[in-house]
Residue, then its C-alpha position, 0 to 999 in steps of 0.5 A: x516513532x522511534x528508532x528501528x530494527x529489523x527481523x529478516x524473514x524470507x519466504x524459504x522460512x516460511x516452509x519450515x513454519x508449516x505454510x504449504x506450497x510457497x516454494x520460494x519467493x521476496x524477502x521480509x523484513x521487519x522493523x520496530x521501534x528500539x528506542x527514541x534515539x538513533x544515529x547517523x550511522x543506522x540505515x533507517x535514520x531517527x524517528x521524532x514524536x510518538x510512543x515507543x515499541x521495544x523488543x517484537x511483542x505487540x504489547x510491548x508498548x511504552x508511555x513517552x515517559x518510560x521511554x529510553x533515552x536515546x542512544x547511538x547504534x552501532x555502525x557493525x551493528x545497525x540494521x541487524x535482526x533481533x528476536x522477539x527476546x531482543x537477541x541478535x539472530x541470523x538473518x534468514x537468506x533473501x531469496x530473489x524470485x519470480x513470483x512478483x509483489x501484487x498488493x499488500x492490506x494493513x490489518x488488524x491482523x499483520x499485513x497480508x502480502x498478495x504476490x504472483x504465487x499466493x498470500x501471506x500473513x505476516x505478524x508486526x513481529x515477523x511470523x507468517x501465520x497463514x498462507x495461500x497457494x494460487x493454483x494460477x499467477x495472480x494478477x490483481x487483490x482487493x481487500x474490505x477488512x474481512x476479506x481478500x478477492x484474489x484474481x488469477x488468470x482463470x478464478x476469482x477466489x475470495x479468502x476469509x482473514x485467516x486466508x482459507x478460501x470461502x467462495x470461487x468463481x469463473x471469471x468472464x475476464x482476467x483483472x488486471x485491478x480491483x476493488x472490494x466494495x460492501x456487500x461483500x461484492x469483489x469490482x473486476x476491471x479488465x486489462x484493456x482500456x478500451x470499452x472497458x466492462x466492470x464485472x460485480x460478483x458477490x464476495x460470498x458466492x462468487x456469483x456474477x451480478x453486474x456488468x457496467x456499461x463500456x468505458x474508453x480511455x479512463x485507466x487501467x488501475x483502481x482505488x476505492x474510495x473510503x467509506x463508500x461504495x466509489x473508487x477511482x481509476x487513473x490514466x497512466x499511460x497517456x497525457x494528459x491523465x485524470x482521475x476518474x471516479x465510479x460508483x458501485x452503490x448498485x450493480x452495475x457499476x456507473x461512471x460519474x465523472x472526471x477532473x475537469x483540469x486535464x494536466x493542471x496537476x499530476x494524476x497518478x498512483x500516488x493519491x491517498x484520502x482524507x475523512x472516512x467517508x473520504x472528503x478529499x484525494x491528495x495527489x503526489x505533489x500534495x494537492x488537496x482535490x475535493x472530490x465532490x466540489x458541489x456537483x460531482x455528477x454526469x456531465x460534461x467533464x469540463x465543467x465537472x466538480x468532481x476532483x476540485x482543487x482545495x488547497x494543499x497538504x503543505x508538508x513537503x519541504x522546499x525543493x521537494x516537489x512531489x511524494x513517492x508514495x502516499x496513504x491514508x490511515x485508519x487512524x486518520x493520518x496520511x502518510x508519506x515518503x519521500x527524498x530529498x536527494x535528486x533521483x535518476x530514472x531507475x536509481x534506487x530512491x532511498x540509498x542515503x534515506x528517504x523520510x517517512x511522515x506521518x502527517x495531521x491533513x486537517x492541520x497541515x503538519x507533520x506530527x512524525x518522521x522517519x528516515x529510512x534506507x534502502x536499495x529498492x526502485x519503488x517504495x510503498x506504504x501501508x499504515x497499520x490501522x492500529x495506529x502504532x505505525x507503518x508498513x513500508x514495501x520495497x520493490x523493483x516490480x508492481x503491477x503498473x510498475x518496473x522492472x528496472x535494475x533488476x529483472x528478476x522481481x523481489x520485494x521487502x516488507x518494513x515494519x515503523x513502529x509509531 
């Protein structure tokens, strides 16, 4: 990773780039690499290890040896976008709007950017390249590679890569998170957690094929597993919270178990995988947790297996005690963020720079790191499976999360180029 830039995008450019239907909407900003060095006074910070990018094409990539060599930004000048031709060009105006940050899916492709009023395509390089309107305010996504379900208040409706709609259908209720799991088959979880029902339909034809028996008191939001058919749910608004793990191998979906712990470590939406089929969960404090510790099966919860204790990730600093986010990459890292500065409820977490790593799970260590400012409440990641970076989002609102400073919701969208 190396030192980076930005391209502004707003969603009032993405009208004029032909995109029908968005109205207005949050600000985009892209990072990527200029070089190996950098200084303090650059607002990103410096980056250590790894190939470099130069300029906004794709295959601008640099061997290590025809890096250049570092060199201080300066401070009239640090943070400001440039085009692809590495001139200076005026950012386009940040627009704050009501349509909030829903999700965002690293692929191939770009980034595909669910908010309240649909989906955008935006390339590594800043261009939005397909969109989605949404008849209706989205409240949940789900992605598996090739497409994105989209839950409004009314529809399901699953998109093809170039985010042109393939399949509808009714919902029986609204979801407030979603997994996409094979088959294509779209898992719908309700809003209540309270015999809650999980609702199958299938990715092509939108039909309904499965109702799961009611759970109670397992969480509202959902995370797939990857590799599998799994995913898991999290309480997140009562103690002690746990993780909960389901199965979607047949229709319906069942439960299998929970962490026997209850509140000997923190479970929350902070977690990413290790190994493909995934081996092991990562909270935000680091802990390993294996997810099948020998018999991860239906039982008594107290003498589960599932989500058993099995060491640590070991990258945080001292007197850092937990992650802002963390994700699993396709290239087989972990990625992470997090601060050093102590953070007051509702503060920005990154005024004077968060560190992003870029972490070998397997070895314990940190290959990478980036520091990067910002002035955004929550903070996100989504490595790109290409392997030549991350997505870092900034926001004041998600689904389980915010508002807090500000009550209009907005979000950034960073490009770090390994």
């Amino acid at each position: 990773m190396s030192q980076p830039r930005r391209l502004s995008l707003s969603l009032g450019s993405v009208l004029a780039l032909g995109a029908g239907g968005v109205g207005c909407g949050p600000s985009i900003t892209i990072i990527e690499a200029e070089g190996s060095g950098g200084s303090a006074a650059t607002a990103p910070g410096s980056l250590d290890g790894g190939p470099t990018l130069e300029g906004g094409d794709d295959d601008d990539e640099l061997d290590d040896d025809d890096a250049p060599p570092g060199d201080d930004t300066d401070a009239d000048t640090a943070g400001s976008p440039s085009g692809d031709d590495g001139e200076p060009v005026e950012p386009s105006t940040p627009i704050v709007s009501s349509s909030a940050f829903i999700d965002a899916f690293a692929a191939e492709e770009g980034l595909y950017v669910v908010h309240a009023e649909g989906v955008f395509l935006v390339s590594r390089g800043g261009d939005v390249v397909a969109s989605y309107e949404s008849p209706r305010a989205i409240d949940s996504a789900a992605f598996d590679g090739d497409a994105i379900g989209v839950a409004d208040q009314a529809m399901l409706t699953v998109l093809d890569a170039g985010l042109v709609p393939r399949a509808e259908a009714e919902l029986v209720e609204r979801c407030a998170s979603a997994v996409m799991v094979s088959g294509p088959r779209f898992v719908c979880g309700p809003e209540n957690d309270w015999d809650r029902i999980f609702y199958t339909y299938d990715g092509t034809t939108g039909e309904l094929l499965g109702m799961s028996n009611p759970e109670t008191y397992h969480g509202i939001p959902m995370r797939g597993v990857p590799g599998t058919d799994d995913f898991v749910t999290v309480t997140i608004a009562s103690s002690p919270s746990d993780f909960h793990l389901y199965r979607a191998e047949g229709d319906p979906t069942v439960f299998v178990n929970e962490s026997p712990y209850h509140g000997d470590f923190i479970a929350d939406l902070v977690q990413a995988y290790v190994g493909n089929p995934a081996t092991h969960l990562v909270n935000s404090q680091g802990t390993m947790l294996e997810i099948d510790g020998g018999d991860c099966a239906p039982g008594s919860s107290f003498e589960s297996q599932c989500f058993v204790i099995d060491g640590n990730l070991g990258t945080l600093p001292s007197g850092v005690d937990r992650y802002i986010d963390l994700r699993e990459g396709a290239d087989g890292f972990v990625y992470g963020i997090f601060t050093t500065e102590d953070v007051y409820a509702y503060d920005p977490l990154c005024p004077t720079g968060c560190t992003v790593q870029r972490i070998d799970a397997a070895a314990h260590v940190a290959v990478a790191e980036v520091t990067i400012a910002t002035e955004w409440e929550l903070m996100m990641l989504r490595p790109d499976p290409t392997g030549e970076g991350t997505f870092v989002i900034g926001a004041t609102k998600t689904p389980f999360a915010g508002p807090y400073l500000d009550d209009e919701p907005g979000f950034d969208v960073y490009y770090l180029a390994s």
